[in-house]
N, C-alpha and C positions, 0 to 999 in steps of 0.2 A: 323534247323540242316541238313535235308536233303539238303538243298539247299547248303551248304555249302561245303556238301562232292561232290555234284555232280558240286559245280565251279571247286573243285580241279581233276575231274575225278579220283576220290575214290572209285567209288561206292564198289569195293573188299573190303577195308579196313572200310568201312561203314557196310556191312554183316557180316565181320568178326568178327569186333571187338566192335561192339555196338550195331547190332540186333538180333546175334546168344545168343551173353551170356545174353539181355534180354528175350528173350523165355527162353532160358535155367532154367533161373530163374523165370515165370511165372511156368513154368512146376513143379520145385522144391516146389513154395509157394502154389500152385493148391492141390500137394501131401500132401502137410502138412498143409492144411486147412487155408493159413494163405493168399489166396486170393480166394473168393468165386466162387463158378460158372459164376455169373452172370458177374462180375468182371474179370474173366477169358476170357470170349467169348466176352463183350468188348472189351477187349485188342486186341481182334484176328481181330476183325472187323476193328478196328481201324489201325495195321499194313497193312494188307489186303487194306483198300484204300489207305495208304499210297505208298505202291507198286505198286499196279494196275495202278497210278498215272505217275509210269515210263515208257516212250516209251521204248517200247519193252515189259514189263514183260508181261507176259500169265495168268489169272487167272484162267482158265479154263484147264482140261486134252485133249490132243489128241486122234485122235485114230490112226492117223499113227504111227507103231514102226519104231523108228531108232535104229539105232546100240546103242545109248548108252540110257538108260533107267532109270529114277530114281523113285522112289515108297516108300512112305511114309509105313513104318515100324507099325504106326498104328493112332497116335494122330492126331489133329489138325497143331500140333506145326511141326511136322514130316513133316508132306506135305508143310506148308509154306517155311522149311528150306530147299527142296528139292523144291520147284521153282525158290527160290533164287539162289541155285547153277544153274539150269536149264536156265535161263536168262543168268549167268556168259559166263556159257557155250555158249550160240547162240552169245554173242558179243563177243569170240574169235572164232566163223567161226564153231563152231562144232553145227551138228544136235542132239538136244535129244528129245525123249519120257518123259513127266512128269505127274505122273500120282495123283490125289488127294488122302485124306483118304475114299472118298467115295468106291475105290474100293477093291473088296474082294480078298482073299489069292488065292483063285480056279481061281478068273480072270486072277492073272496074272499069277498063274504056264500057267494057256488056253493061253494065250497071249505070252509064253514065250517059248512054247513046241516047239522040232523042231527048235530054233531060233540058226544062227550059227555064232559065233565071236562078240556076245552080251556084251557089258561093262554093267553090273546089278548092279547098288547102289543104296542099300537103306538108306535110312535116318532116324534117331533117334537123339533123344536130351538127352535120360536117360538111364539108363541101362535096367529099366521094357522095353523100348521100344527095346532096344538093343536084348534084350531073343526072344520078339515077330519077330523083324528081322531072327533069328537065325532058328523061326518057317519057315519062307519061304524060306530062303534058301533049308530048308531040305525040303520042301515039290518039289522044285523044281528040287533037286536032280541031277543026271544026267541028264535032258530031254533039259535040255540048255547048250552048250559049250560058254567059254568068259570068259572074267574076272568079278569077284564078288569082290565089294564093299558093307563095310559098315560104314558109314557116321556116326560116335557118336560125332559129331557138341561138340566141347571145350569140348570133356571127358576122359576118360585114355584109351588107348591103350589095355593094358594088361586086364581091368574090364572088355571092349567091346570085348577080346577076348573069355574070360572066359566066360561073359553074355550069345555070340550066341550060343560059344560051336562046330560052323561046321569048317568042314577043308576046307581048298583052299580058306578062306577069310582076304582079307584085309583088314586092320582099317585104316580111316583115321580122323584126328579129324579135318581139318580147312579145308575151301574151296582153301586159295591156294594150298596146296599138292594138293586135289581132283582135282582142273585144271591141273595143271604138269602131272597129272597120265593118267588121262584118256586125256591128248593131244599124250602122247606120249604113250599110248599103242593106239587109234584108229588112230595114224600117219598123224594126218589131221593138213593141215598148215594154219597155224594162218593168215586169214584174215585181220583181226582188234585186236589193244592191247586191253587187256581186264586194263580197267579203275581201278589205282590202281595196276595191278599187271606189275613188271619192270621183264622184257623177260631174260630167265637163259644167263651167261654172252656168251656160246657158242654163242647165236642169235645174242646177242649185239654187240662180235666181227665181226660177219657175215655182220650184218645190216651197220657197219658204215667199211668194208675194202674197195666197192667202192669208198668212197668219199675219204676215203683216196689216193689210186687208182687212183683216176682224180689229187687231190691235187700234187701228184708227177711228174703226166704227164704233167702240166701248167710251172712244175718251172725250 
């Protein structure tokens, strides 16, 4: 299957639409006992080499910050779904920071203090995780300027709102918004197409008035 989405250069619409809503739903059957632990942490293993498998992906956190930051909210599933977007991101030309579930709430207010024109998303897949998001934001408070994101990967808007509860946060639930948003709020120009995702029509008219352009000037 993989191989499949990546002859098509899918790999967007591969995270999107068939590795997001299965976590989603390990998460759900985890909750409700209806896929074991043991069963659970398989699964994670198993995506995990899956991924690691792609050039490029990172399975490992940074310690350089860049401007744009993603931080797993609190789970397993949370930190996988925020390296996926954090890949997206470096193959359309943008720098991010991704950080695993291994690190603590105090890390990253310490990491974030002081930081200025920060894009912050975090990532969650449930709404329990959406509340624990909602905890770092508010711990981080004013000490960072930028835009804040929060990433409830295929969930409601209005629940994820409700969930975190802070102000000056945006929801966003699918990774293509999240590339559109934070291209165009860190204003960084798209190096390479991100695989999968077709360029807003403003680019596309941009991209092809040269050739047009030449076309006119031959006849």
């Amino acid at each position: 299957m993989m191989a499949e989405y990546q002859r098509r250069d899918a790999t967007l619409e591969l995270f999107d639409e068939v590795i997001l809503p299965a976590l989603q739903l390990a998460e759900h059957d985890r909750a409700t006992d209806n896929l074991t632990r043991e069963e659970h942490k398989e699964l994670y293993v198993h995506l995990r080499e899956i991924l690691t498998a792609m050039d490029g992906f990172l399975a490992a956190e940074q310690s350089v910050l860049h401007s744009v930051v993603i931080v797993p909210a609190r789970t397993d599933g949370d930190a996988l779904a925020g390296a996926m977007l954090a890949y997206l991101l470096r193959a359309k030309g943008i720098d991010c920071t991704w950080f695993s579930e291994r690190i603590l709430n105090s890390e990253i207010v310490s990491r974030l203090t002081d930081q200025t024109e920060v894009v912050l998303c975090v990532s969650a897949l449930t709404l329990t995780s959406a509340r624990a998001a909602g905890s770092i934001f508010k711990r981080i408070g004013g000490s960072m300027s930028g835009q804040r994101l929060l990433g409830l990967w295929h969930g409601d808007r209005a629940d994820a709102a409700a969930a975190q509860s802070q102000p000056d946060v945006e929801v966003i639930t699918n990774f293509a918004d999240a590339l559109r948003l934070i291209a165009a709020t860190t204003r960084t120009a798209i190096q390479a197409p991100v695989p999968g995702l077709a360029p807003p029509p403003a680019e596309a008219a941009h991209a092809t008035a040269p050739a047009a352009r030449h076309e006119s000037s031959t006849t």
